[in-house]
Backbone as XML, in Angstrom:
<?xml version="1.0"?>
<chain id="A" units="angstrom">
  <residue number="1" name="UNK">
    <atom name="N" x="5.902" y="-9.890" z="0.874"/>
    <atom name="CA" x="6.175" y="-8.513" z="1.198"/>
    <atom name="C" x="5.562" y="-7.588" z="0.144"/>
  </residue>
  <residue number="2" name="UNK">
    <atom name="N" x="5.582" y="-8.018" z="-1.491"/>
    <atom name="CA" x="5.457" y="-7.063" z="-2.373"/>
    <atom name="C" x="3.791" y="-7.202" z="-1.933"/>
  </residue>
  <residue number="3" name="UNK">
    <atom name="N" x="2.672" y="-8.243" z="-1.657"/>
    <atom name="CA" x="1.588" y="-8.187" z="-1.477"/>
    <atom name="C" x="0.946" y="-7.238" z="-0.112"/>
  </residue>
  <residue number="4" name="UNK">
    <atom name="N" x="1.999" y="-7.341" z="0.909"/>
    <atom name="CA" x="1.635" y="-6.504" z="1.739"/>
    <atom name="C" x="1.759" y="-4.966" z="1.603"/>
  </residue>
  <residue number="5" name="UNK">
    <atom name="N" x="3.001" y="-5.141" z="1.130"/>
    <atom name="CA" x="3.174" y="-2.973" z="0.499"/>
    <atom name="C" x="2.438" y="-2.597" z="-0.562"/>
  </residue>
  <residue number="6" name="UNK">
    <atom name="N" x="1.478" y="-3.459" z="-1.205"/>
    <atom name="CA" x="0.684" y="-2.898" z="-2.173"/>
    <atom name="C" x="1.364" y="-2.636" z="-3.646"/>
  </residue>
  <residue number="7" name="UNK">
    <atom name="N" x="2.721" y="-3.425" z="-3.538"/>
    <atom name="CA" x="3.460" y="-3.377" z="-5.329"/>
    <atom name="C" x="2.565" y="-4.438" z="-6.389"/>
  </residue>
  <residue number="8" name="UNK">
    <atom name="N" x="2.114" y="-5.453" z="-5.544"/>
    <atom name="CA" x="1.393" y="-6.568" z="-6.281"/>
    <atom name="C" x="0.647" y="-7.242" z="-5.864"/>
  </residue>
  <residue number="9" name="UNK">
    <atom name="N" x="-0.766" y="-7.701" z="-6.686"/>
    <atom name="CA" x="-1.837" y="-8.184" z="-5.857"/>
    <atom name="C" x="-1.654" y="-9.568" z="-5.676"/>
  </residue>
  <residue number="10" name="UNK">
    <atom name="N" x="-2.387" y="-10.720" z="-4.879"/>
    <atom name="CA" x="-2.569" y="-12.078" z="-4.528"/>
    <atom name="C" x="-2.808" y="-12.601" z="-6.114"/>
  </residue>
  <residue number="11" name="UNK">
    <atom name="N" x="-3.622" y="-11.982" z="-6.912"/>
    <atom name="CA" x="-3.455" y="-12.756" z="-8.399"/>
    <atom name="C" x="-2.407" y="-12.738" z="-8.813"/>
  </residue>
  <residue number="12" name="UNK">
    <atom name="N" x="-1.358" y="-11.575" z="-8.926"/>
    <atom name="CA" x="-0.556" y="-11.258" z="-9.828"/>
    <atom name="C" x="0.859" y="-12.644" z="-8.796"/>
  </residue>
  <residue number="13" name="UNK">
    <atom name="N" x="0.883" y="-12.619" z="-7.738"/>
    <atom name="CA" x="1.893" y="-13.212" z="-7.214"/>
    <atom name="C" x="1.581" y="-15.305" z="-7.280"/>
  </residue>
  <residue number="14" name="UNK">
    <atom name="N" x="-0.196" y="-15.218" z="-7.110"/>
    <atom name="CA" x="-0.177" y="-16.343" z="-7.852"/>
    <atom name="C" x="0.394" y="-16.881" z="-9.610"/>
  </residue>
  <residue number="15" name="UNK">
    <atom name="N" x="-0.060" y="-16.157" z="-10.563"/>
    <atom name="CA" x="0.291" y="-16.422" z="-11.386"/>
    <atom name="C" x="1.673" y="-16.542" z="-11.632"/>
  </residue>
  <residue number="16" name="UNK">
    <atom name="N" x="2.194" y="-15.447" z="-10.875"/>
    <atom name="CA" x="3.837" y="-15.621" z="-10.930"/>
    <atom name="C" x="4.940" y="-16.943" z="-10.768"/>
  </residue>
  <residue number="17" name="UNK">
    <atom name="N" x="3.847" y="-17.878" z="-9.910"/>
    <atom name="CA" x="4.013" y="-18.786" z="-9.254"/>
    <atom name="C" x="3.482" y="-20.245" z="-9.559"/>
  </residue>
  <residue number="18" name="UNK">
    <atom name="N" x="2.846" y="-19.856" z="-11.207"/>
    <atom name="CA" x="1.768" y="-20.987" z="-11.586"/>
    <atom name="C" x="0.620" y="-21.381" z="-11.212"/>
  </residue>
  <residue number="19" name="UNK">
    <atom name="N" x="0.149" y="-20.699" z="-10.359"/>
    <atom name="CA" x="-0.912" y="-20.921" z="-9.794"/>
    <atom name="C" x="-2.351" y="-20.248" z="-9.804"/>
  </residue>
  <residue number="20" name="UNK">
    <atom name="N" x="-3.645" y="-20.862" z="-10.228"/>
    <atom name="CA" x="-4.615" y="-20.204" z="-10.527"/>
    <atom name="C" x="-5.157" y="-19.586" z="-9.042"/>
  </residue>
  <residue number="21" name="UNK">
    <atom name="N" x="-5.131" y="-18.433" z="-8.587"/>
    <atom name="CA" x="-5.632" y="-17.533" z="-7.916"/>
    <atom name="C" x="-7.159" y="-17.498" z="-6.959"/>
  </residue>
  <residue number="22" name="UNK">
    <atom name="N" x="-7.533" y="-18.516" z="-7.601"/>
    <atom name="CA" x="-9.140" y="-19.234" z="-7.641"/>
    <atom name="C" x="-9.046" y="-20.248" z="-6.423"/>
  </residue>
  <residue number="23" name="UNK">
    <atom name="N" x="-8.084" y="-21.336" z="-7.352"/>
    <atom name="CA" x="-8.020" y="-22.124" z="-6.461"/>
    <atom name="C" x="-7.225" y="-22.170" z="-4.967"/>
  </residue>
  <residue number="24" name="UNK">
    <atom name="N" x="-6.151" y="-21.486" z="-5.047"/>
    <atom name="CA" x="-5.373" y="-20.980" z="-3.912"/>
    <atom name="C" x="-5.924" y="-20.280" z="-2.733"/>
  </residue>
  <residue number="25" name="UNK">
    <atom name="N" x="-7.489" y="-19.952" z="-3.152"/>
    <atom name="CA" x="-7.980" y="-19.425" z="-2.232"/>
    <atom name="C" x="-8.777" y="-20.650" z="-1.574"/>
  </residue>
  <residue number="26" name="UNK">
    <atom name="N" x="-9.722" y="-21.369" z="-2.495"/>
    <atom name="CA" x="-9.933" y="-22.840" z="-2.361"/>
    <atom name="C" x="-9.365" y="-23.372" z="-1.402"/>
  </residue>
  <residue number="27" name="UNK">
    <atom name="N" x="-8.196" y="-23.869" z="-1.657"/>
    <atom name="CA" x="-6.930" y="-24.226" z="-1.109"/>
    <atom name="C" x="-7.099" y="-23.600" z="0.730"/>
  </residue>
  <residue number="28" name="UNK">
    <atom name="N" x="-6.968" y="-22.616" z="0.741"/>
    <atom name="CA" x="-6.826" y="-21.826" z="1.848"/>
    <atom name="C" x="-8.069" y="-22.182" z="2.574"/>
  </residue>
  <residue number="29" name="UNK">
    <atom name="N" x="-9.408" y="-21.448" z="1.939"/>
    <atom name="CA" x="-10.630" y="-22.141" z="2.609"/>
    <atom name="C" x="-11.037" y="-23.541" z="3.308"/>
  </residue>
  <residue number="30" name="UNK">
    <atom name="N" x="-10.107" y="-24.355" z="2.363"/>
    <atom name="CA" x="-10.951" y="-25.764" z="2.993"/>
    <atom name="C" x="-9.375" y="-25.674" z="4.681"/>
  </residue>
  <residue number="31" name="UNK">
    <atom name="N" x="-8.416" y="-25.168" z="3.961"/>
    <atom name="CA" x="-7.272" y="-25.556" z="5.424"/>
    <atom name="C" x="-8.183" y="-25.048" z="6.275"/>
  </residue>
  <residue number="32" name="UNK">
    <atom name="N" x="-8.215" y="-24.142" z="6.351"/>
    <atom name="CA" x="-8.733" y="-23.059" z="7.438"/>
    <atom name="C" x="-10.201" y="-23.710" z="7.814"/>
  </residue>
  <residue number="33" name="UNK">
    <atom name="N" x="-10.946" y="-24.277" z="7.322"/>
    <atom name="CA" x="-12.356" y="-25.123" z="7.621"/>
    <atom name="C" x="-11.805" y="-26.237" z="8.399"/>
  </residue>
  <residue number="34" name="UNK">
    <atom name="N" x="-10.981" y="-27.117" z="7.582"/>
    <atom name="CA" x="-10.643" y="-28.433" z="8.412"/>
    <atom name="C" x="-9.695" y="-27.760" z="9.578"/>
  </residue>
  <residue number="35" name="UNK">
    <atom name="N" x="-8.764" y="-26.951" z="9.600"/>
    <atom name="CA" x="-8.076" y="-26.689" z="11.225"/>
    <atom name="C" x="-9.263" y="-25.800" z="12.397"/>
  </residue>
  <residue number="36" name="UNK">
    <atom name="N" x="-10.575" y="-25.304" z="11.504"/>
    <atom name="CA" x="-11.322" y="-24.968" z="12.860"/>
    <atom name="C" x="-12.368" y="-25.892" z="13.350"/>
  </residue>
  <residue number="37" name="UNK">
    <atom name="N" x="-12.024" y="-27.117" z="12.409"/>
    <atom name="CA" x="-12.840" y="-28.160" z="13.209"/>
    <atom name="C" x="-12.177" y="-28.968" z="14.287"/>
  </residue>
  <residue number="38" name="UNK">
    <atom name="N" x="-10.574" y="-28.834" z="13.998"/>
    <atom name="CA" x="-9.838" y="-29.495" z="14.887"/>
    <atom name="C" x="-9.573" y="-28.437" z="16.197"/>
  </residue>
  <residue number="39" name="UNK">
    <atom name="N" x="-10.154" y="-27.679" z="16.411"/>
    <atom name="CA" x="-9.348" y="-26.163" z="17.245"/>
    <atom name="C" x="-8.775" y="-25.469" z="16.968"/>
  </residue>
  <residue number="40" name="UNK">
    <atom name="N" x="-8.422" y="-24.954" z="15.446"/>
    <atom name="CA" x="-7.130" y="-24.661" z="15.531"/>
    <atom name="C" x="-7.497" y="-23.278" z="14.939"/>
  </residue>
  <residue number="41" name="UNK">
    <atom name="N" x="-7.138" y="-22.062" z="15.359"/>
    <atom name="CA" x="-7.588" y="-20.891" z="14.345"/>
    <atom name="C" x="-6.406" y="-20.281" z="13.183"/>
  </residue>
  <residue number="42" name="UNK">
    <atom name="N" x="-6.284" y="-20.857" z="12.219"/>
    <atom name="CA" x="-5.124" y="-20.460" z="11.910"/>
    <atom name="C" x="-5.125" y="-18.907" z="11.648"/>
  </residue>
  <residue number="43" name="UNK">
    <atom name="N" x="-6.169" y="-18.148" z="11.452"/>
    <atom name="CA" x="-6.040" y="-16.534" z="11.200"/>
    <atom name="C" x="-5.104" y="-16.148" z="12.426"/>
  </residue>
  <residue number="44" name="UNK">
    <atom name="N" x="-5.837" y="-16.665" z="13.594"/>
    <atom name="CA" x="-5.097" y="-15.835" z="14.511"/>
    <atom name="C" x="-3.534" y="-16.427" z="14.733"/>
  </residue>
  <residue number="45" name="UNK">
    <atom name="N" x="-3.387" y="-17.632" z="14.558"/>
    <atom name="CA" x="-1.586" y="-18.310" z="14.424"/>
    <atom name="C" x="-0.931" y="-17.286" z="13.198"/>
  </residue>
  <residue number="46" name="UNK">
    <atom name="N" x="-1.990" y="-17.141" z="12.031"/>
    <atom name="CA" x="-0.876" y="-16.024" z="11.247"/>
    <atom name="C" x="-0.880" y="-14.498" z="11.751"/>
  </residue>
  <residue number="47" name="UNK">
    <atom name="N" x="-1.517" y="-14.031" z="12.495"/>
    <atom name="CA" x="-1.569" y="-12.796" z="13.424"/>
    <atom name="C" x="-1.291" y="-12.678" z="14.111"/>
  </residue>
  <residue number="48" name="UNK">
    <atom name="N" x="-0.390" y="-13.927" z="14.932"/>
    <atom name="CA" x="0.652" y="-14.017" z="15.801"/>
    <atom name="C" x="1.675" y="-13.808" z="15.362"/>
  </residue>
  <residue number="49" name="UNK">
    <atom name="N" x="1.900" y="-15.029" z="14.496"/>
    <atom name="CA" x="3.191" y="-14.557" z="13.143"/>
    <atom name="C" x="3.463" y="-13.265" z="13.221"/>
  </residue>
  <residue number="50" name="UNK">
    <atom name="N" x="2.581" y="-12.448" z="12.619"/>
    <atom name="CA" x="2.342" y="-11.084" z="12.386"/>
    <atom name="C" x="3.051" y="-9.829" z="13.467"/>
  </residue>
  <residue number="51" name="UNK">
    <atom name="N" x="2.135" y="-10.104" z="14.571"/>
    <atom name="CA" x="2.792" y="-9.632" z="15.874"/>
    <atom name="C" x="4.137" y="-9.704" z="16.560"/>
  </residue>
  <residue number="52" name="UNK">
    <atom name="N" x="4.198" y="-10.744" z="16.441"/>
    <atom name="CA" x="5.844" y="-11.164" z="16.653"/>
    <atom name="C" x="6.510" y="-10.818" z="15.253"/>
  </residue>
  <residue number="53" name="UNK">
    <atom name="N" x="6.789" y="-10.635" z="14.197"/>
    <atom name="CA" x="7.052" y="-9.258" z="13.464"/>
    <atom name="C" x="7.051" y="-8.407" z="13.990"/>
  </residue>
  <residue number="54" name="UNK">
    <atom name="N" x="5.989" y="-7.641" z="13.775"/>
    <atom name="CA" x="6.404" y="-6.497" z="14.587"/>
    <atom name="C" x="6.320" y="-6.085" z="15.993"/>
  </residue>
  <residue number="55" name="UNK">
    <atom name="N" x="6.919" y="-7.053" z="16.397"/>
    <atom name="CA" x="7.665" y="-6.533" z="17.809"/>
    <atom name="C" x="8.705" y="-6.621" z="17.725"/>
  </residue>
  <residue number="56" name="UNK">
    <atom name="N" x="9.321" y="-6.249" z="16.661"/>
    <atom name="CA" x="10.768" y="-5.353" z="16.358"/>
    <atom name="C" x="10.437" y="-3.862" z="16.255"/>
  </residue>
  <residue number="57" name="UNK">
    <atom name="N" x="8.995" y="-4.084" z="15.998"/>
    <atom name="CA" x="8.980" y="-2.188" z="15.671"/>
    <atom name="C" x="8.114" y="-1.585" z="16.828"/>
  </residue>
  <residue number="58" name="UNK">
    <atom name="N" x="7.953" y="-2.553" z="18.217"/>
    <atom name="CA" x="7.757" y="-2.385" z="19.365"/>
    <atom name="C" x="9.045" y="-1.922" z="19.821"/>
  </residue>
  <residue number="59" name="UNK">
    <atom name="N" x="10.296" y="-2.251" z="19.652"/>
    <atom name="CA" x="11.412" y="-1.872" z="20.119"/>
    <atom name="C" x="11.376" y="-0.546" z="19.522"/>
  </residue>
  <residue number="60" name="UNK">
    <atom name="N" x="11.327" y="-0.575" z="18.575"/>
    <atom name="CA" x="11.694" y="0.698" z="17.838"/>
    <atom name="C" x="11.286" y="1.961" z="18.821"/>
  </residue>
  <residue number="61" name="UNK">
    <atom name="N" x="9.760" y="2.238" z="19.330"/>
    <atom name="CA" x="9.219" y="2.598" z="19.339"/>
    <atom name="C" x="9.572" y="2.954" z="20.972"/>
  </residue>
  <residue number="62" name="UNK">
    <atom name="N" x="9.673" y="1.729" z="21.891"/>
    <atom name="CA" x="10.392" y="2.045" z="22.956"/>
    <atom name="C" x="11.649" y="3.056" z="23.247"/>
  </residue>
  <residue number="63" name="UNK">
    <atom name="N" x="12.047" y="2.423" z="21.774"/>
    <atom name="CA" x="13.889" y="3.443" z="21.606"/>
    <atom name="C" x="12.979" y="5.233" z="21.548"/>
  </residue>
  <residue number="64" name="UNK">
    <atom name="N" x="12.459" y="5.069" z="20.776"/>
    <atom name="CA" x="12.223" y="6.536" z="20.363"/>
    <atom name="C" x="11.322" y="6.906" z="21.708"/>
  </residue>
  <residue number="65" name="UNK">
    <atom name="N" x="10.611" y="6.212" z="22.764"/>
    <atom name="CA" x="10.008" y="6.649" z="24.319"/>
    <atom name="C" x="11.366" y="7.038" z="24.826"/>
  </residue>
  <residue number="66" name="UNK">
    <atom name="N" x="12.291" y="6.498" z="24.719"/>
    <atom name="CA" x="13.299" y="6.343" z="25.804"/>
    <atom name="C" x="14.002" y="7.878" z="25.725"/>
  </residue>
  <residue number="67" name="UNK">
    <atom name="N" x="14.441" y="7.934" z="23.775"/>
    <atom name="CA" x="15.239" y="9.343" z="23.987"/>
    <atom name="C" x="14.541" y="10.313" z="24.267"/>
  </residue>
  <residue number="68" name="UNK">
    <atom name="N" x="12.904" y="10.288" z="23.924"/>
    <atom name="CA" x="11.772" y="11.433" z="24.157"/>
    <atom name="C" x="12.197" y="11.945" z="25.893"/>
  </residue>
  <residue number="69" name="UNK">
    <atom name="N" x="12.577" y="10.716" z="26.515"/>
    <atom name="CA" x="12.230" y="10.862" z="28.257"/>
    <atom name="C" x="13.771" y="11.260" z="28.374"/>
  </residue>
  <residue number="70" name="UNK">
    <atom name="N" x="14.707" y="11.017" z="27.827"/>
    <atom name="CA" x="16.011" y="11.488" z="27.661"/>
    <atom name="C" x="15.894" y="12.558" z="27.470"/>
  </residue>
  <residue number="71" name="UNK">
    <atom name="N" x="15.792" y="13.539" z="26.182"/>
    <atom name="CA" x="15.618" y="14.829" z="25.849"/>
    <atom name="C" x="14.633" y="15.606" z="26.820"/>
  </residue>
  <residue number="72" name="UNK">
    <atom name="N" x="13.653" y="15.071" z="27.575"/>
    <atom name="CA" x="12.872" y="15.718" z="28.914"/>
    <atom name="C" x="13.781" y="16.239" z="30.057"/>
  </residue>
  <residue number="73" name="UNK">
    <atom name="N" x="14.334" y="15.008" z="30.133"/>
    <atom name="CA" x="15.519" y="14.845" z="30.812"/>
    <atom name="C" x="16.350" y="15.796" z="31.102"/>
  </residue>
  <residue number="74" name="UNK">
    <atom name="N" x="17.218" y="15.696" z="30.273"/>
    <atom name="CA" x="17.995" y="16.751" z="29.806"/>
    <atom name="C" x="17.681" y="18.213" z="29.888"/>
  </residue>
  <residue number="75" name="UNK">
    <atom name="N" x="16.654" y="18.538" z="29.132"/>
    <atom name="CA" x="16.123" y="19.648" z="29.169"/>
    <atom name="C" x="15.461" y="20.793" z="30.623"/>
  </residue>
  <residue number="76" name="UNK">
    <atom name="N" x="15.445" y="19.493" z="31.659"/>
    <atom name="CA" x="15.151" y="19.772" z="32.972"/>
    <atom name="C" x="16.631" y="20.275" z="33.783"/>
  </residue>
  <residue number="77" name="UNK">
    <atom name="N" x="17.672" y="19.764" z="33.446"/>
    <atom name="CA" x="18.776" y="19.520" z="33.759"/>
    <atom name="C" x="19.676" y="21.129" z="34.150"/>
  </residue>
</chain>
């Protein structure tokens, strides 16, 4: 979370964590090489992740359509 809001970068949360920053990306590269040889895209499985997150703030957003068409509503009334 702190990497996504911009409090702390991917180095700073590696090191936090023992981990050289270098290689973690390493790390990441070869997964992501060996799962797109098998089919597998993991960017887009974590951008699903992602999506399904926020489709809580799809609700949200519905709520705030709904009273907009409410207060229309009303205002016609």
């Amino acid at each position: 979370m702190a990497l996504k809001t911009g409090q702390k970068t991917f180095q700073q949360i590696c090191a936090e964590n023992g981990r050289d920053w270098k290689k973690v990306v390493d790390e990441m590269a070869e997964a992501q090489d060996y799962a797109m040889q098998k089919g597998i895209n993991l960017l887009e499985m974590i951008r699903g992740a992602q999506a399904a997150d926020s489709g809580s703030d799809g609700n949200e957003d519905g709520e705030k359509e709904g009273a907009e068409k409410g207060e229309k509503d009303g205002a016609d009334a």
